[in-house]
C-alpha positions as a Python dict, from the first residue, in 0.01 Angstrom:
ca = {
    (1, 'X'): (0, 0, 0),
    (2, 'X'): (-60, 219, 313),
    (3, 'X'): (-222, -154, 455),
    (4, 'X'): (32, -388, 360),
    (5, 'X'): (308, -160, 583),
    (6, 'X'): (45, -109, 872),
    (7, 'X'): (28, -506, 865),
    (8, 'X'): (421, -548, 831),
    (9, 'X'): (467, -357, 1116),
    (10, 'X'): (181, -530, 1339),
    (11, 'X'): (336, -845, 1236),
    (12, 'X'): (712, -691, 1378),
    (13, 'X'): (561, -577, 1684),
    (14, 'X'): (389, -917, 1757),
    (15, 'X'): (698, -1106, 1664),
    (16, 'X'): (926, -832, 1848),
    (17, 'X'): (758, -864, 2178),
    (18, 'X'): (705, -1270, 2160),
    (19, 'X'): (1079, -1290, 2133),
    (20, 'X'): (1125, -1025, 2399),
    (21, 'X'): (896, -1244, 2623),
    (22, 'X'): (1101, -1548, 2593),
    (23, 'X'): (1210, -1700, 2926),
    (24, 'X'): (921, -1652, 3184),
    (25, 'X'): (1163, -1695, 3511),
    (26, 'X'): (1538, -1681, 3565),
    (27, 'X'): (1569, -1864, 3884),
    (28, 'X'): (1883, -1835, 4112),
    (29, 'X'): (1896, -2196, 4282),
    (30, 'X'): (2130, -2223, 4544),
    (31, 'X'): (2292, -2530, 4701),
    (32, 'X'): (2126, -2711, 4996),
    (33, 'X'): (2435, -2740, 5187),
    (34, 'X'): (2774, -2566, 5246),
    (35, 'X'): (3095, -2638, 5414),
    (36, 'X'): (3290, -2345, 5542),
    (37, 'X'): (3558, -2249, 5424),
    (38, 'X'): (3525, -2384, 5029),
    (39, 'X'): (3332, -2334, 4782),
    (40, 'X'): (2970, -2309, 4674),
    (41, 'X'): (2810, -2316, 4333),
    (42, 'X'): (2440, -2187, 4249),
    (43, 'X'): (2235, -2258, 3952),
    (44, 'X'): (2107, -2024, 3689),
    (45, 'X'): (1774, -2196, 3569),
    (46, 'X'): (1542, -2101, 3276),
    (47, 'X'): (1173, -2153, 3262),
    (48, 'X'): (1043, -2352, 2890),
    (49, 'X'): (1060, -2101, 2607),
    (50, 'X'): (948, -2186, 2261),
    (51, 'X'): (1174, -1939, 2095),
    (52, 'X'): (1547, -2029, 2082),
    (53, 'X'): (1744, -1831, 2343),
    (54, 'X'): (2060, -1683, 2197),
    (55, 'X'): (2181, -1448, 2427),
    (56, 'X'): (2144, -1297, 2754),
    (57, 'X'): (2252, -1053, 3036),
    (58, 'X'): (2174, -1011, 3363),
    (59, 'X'): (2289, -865, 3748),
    (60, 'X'): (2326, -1123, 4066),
    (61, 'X'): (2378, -960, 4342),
    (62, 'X'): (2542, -1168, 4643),
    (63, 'X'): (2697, -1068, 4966),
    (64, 'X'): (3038, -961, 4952),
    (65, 'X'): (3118, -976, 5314),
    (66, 'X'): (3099, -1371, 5289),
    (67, 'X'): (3151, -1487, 4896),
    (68, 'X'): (3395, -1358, 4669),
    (69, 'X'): (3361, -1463, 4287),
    (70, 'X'): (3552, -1715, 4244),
    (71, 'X'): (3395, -1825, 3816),
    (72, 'X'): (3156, -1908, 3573),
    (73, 'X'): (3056, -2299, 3517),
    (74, 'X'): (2927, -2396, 3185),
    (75, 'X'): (2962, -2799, 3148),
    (76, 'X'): (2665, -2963, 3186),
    (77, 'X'): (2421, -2657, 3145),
    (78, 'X'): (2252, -2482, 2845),
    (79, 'X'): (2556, -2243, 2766),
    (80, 'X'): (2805, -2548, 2730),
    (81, 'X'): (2997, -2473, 2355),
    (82, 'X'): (2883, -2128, 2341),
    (83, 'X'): (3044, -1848, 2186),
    (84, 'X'): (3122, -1623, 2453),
    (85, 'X'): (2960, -1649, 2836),
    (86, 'X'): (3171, -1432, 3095),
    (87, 'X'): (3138, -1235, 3389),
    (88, 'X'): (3238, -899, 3561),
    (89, 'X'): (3216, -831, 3941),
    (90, 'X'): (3107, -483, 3991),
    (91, 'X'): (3137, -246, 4305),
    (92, 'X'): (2878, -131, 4535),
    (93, 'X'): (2713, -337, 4863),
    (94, 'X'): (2610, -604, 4783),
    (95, 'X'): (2848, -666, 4521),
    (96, 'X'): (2696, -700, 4132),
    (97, 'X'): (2771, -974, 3898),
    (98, 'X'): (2710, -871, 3564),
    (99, 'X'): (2677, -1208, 3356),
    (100, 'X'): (2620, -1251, 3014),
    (101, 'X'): (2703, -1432, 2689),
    (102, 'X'): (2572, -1539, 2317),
    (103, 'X'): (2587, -1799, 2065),
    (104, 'X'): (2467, -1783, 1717),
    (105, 'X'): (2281, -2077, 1711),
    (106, 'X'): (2128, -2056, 2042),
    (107, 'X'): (1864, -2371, 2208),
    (108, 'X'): (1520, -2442, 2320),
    (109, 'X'): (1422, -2437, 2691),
    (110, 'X'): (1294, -2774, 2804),
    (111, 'X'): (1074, -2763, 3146),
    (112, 'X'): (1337, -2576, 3375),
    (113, 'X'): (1714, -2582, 3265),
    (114, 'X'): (2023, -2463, 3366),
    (115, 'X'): (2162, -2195, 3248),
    (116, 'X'): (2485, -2212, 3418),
    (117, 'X'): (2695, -2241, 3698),
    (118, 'X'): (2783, -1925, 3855),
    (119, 'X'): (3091, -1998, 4200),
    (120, 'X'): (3212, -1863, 4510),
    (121, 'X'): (3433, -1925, 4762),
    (122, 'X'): (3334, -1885, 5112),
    (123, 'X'): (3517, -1624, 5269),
    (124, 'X'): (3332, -1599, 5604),
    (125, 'X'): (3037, -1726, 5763),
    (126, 'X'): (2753, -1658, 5594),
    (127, 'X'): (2520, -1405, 5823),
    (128, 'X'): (2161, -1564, 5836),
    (129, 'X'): (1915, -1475, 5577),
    (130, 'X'): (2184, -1326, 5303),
    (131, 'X'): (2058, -1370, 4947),
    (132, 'X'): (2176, -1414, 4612),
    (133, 'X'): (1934, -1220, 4375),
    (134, 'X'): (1837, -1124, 4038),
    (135, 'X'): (1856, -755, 3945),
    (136, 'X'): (1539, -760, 3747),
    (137, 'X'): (1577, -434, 3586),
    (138, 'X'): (1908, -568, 3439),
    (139, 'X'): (1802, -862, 3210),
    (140, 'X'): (1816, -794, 2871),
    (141, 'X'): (1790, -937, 2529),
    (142, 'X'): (1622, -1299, 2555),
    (143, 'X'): (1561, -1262, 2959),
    (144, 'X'): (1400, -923, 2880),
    (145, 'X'): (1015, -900, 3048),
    (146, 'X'): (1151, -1216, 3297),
    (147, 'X'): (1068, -1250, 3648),
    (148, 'X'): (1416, -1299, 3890),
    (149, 'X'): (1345, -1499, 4157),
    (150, 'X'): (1657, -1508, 4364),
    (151, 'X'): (1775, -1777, 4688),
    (152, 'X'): (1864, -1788, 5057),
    (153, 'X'): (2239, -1912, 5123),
    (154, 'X'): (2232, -2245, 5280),
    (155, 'X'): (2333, -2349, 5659),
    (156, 'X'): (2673, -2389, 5635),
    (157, 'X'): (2895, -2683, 5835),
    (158, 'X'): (3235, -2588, 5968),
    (159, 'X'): (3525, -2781, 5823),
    (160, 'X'): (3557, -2926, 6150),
    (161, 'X'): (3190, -3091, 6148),
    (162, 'X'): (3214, -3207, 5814),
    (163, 'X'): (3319, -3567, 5733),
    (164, 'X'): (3644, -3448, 5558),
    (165, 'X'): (3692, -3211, 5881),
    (166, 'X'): (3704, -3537, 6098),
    (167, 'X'): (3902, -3731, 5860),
    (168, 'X'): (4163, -3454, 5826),
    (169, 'X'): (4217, -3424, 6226),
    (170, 'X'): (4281, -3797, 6262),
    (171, 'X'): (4578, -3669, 6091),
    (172, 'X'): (4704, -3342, 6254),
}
């Protein structure tokens, strides 16, 4: 008797931390281009996990002095038809996303997916080297025991430079 619960337990504690372990990387990939002012999406990707992912949460931390939240994105990505994925800006410099969601029936990670789509709009000119990161000691239930590997904003082009900014003065 005193075996069989020794080797139920064993068996929960493998199984517990396997499914803790799930995603290896949650990977903030930002856009390779901006116009100023407008908007600017970044990706939340996933790294292959054999166990199905069913819910997550997680801190991004982005500059507030240049992007305000502007929504989350999920058509197209992972979280598409989910139960419930939402986010909450919290206080403090620099500003804290907390994202998160669930689904009962959760998916499988092929190669490196997207999560979802997480946008700003530009409210000023982004000072060089700001970052959007991952708070690692934030992710929890399947992103647990990942590694947050955040981005560098991109260069951005004024309005003016930017096709549409010519276009638009041929007009004025």
């Amino acid at each position: 008797m005193r075996t069989g619960i020794v080797a139920f337990f064993a068996v929960l504690m493998i199984v517990g931390n396997a499914y803790a372990q799930c995603v290896d990387q949650l990977e903030v990939e930002c856009a390779e281009q901006a116009i100023y002012p407008g908007d600017v999406c970044v990706t939340l990707r996933l790294t292959t996990c054999s166990a199905p992912f069913r819910a997550f949460g997680v801190e991004i931390l982005f500059p507030d002095d240049c992007l305000s939240f502007q929504g989350l994105l999920s058509d197209g990505t992972l979280t598409s038809g989910w139960v419930q994925v939402d986010a909450t800006v919290l206080p403090g410099t620099p500003a804290r996303l907390r994202v998160g969601g669930y689904d009962a029936e959760g998916f499988g990670i092929q190669i490196r997916s997207g999560l979802l789509k997480i946008c700003f709009d530009l409210t000023a000119d982004v000072p060089s080297g700001s970052e959007i990161s991952v708070d690692e000691s934030t992710m929890v239930d399947d992103l647990d025991g990942a590694i947050g590997i955040g981005c560098r904003m991109p260069s951005l082009t004024p309005v003016e430079d930017s096709t549409w900014g010519r276009i638009k003065s041929l007009f004025n």
